[in-house]
Backbone bond lengths (Angstrom), bond angles and torsions (degrees), N, CA, C in turn:
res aa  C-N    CA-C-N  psi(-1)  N-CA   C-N-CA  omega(-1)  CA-C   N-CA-C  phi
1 X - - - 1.448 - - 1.528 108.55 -
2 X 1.670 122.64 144.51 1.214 87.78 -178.48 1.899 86.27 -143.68
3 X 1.436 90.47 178.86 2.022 73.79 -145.64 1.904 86.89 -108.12
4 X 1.118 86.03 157.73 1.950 89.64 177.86 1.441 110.01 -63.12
5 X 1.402 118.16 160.08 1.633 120.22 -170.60 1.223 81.49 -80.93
6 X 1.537 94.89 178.59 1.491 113.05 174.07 1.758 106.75 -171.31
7 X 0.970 120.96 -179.30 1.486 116.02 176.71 1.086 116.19 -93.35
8 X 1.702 117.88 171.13 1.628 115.04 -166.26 1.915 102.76 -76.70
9 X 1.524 95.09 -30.44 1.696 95.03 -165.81 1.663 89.18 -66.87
10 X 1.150 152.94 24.00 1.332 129.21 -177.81 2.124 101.24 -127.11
11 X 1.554 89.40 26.92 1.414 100.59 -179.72 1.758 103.17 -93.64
12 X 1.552 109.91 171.45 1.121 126.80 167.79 1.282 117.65 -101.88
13 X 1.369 156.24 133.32 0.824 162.71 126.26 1.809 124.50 15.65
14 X 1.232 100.81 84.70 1.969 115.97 -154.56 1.393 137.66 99.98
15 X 2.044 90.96 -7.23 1.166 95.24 159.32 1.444 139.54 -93.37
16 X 1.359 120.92 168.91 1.585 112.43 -159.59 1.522 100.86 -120.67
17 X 1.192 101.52 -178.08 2.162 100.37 -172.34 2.191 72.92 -175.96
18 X 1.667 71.32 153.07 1.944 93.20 162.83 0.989 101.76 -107.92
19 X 1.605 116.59 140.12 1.080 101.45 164.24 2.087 137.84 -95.81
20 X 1.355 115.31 130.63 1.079 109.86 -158.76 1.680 129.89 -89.78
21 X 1.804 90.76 -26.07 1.672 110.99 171.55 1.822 100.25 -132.59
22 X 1.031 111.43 160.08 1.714 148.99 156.59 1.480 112.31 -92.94
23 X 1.733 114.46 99.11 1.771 89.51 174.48 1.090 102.76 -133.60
24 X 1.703 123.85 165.52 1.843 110.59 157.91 1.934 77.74 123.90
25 X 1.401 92.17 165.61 1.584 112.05 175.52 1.409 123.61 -16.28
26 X 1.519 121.87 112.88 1.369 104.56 153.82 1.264 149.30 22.93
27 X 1.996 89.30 -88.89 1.707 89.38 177.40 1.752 107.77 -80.00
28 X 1.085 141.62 -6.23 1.504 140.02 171.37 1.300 113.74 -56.69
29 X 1.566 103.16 -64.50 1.196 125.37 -177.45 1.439 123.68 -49.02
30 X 1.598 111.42 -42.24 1.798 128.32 155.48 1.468 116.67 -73.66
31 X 1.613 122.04 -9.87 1.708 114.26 159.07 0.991 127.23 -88.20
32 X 1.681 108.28 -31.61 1.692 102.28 163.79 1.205 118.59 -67.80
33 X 0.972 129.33 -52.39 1.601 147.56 172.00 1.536 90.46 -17.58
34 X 1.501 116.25 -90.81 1.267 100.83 -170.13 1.413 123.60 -85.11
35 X 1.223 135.68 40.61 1.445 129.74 140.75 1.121 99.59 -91.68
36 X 1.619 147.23 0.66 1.624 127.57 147.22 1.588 86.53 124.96
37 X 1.167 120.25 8.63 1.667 109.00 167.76 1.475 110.29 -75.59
38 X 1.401 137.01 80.62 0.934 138.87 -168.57 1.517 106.52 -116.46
39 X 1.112 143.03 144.13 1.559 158.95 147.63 1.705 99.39 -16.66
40 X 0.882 132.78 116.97 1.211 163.22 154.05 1.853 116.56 102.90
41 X 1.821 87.43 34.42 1.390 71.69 -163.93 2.073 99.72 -118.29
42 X 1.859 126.57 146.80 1.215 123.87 -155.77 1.349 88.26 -62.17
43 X 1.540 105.65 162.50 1.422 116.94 139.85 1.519 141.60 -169.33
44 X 0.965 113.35 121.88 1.475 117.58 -155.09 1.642 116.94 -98.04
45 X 1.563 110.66 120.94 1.498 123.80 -168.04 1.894 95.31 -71.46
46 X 1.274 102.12 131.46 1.754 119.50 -171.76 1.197 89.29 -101.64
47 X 1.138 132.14 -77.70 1.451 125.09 -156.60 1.582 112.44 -159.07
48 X 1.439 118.98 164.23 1.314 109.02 -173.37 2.039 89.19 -123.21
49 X 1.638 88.22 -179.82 1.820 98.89 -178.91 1.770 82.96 -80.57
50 X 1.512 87.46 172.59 1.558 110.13 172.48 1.795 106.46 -62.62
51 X 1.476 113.83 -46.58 1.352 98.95 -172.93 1.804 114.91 -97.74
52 X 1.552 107.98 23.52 1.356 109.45 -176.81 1.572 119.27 108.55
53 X 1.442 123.17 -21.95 1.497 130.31 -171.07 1.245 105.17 -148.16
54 X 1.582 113.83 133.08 1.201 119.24 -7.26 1.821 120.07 -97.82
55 X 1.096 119.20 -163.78 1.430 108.26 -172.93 1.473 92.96 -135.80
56 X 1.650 91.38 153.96 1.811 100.09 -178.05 1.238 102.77 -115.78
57 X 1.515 111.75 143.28 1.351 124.76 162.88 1.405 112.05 -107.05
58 X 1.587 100.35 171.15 1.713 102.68 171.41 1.548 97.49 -111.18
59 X 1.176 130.96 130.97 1.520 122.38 -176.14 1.865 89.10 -131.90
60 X 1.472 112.44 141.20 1.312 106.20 -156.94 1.853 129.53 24.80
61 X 1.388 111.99 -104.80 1.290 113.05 176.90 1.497 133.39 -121.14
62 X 1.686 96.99 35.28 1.503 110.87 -179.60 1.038 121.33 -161.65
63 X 1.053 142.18 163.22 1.839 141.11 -161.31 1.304 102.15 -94.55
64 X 1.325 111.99 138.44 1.105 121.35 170.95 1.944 117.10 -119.98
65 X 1.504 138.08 130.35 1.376 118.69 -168.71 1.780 100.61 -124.37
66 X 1.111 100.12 108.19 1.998 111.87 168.40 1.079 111.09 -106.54
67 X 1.483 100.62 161.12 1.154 107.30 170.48 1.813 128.75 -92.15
68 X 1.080 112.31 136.14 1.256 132.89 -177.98 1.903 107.89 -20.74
69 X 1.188 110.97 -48.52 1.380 101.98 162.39 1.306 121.13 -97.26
70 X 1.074 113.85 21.80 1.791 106.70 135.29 0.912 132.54 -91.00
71 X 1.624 119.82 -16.94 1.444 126.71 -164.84 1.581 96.90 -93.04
72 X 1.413 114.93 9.91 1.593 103.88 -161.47 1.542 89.29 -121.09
73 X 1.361 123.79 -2.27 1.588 143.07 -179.83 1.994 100.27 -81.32
């Protein structure tokens, strides 16, 4: 079975997603890129701020913190 994509901001807290696309602005799209957010790669949402932004992931072996409408890109 395989489940529809969806964005990272629509994760729970420890949960993980691959990622399959890069979308949204230019320059976004070339900053994630190279901190290693690349298309096929795990990643698991660590924790969010108190009021929702921004949220951290673990992407390979280090935290990474975006903002909420990127993670929904």
């Amino acid at each position: 079975m395989t489940r529809k994509p969806g964005s990272l901001a629509a994760l729970f807290v420890g949960g993980s997603a691959v990622v399959s696309r890069v979308r949204g602005a230019r320059a976004v799209v070339r900053r994630l890129l190279e901190v290693g957010l690349v298309p096929g790669t795990k990643v698991t949402l660590r924790r969010v701020a108190p009021l929702g932004d921004p949220i951290e992931l673990k992407v390979r072996n280090f935290a990474l913190s975006i903002w909420r409408s990127e993670a929904k890109r």
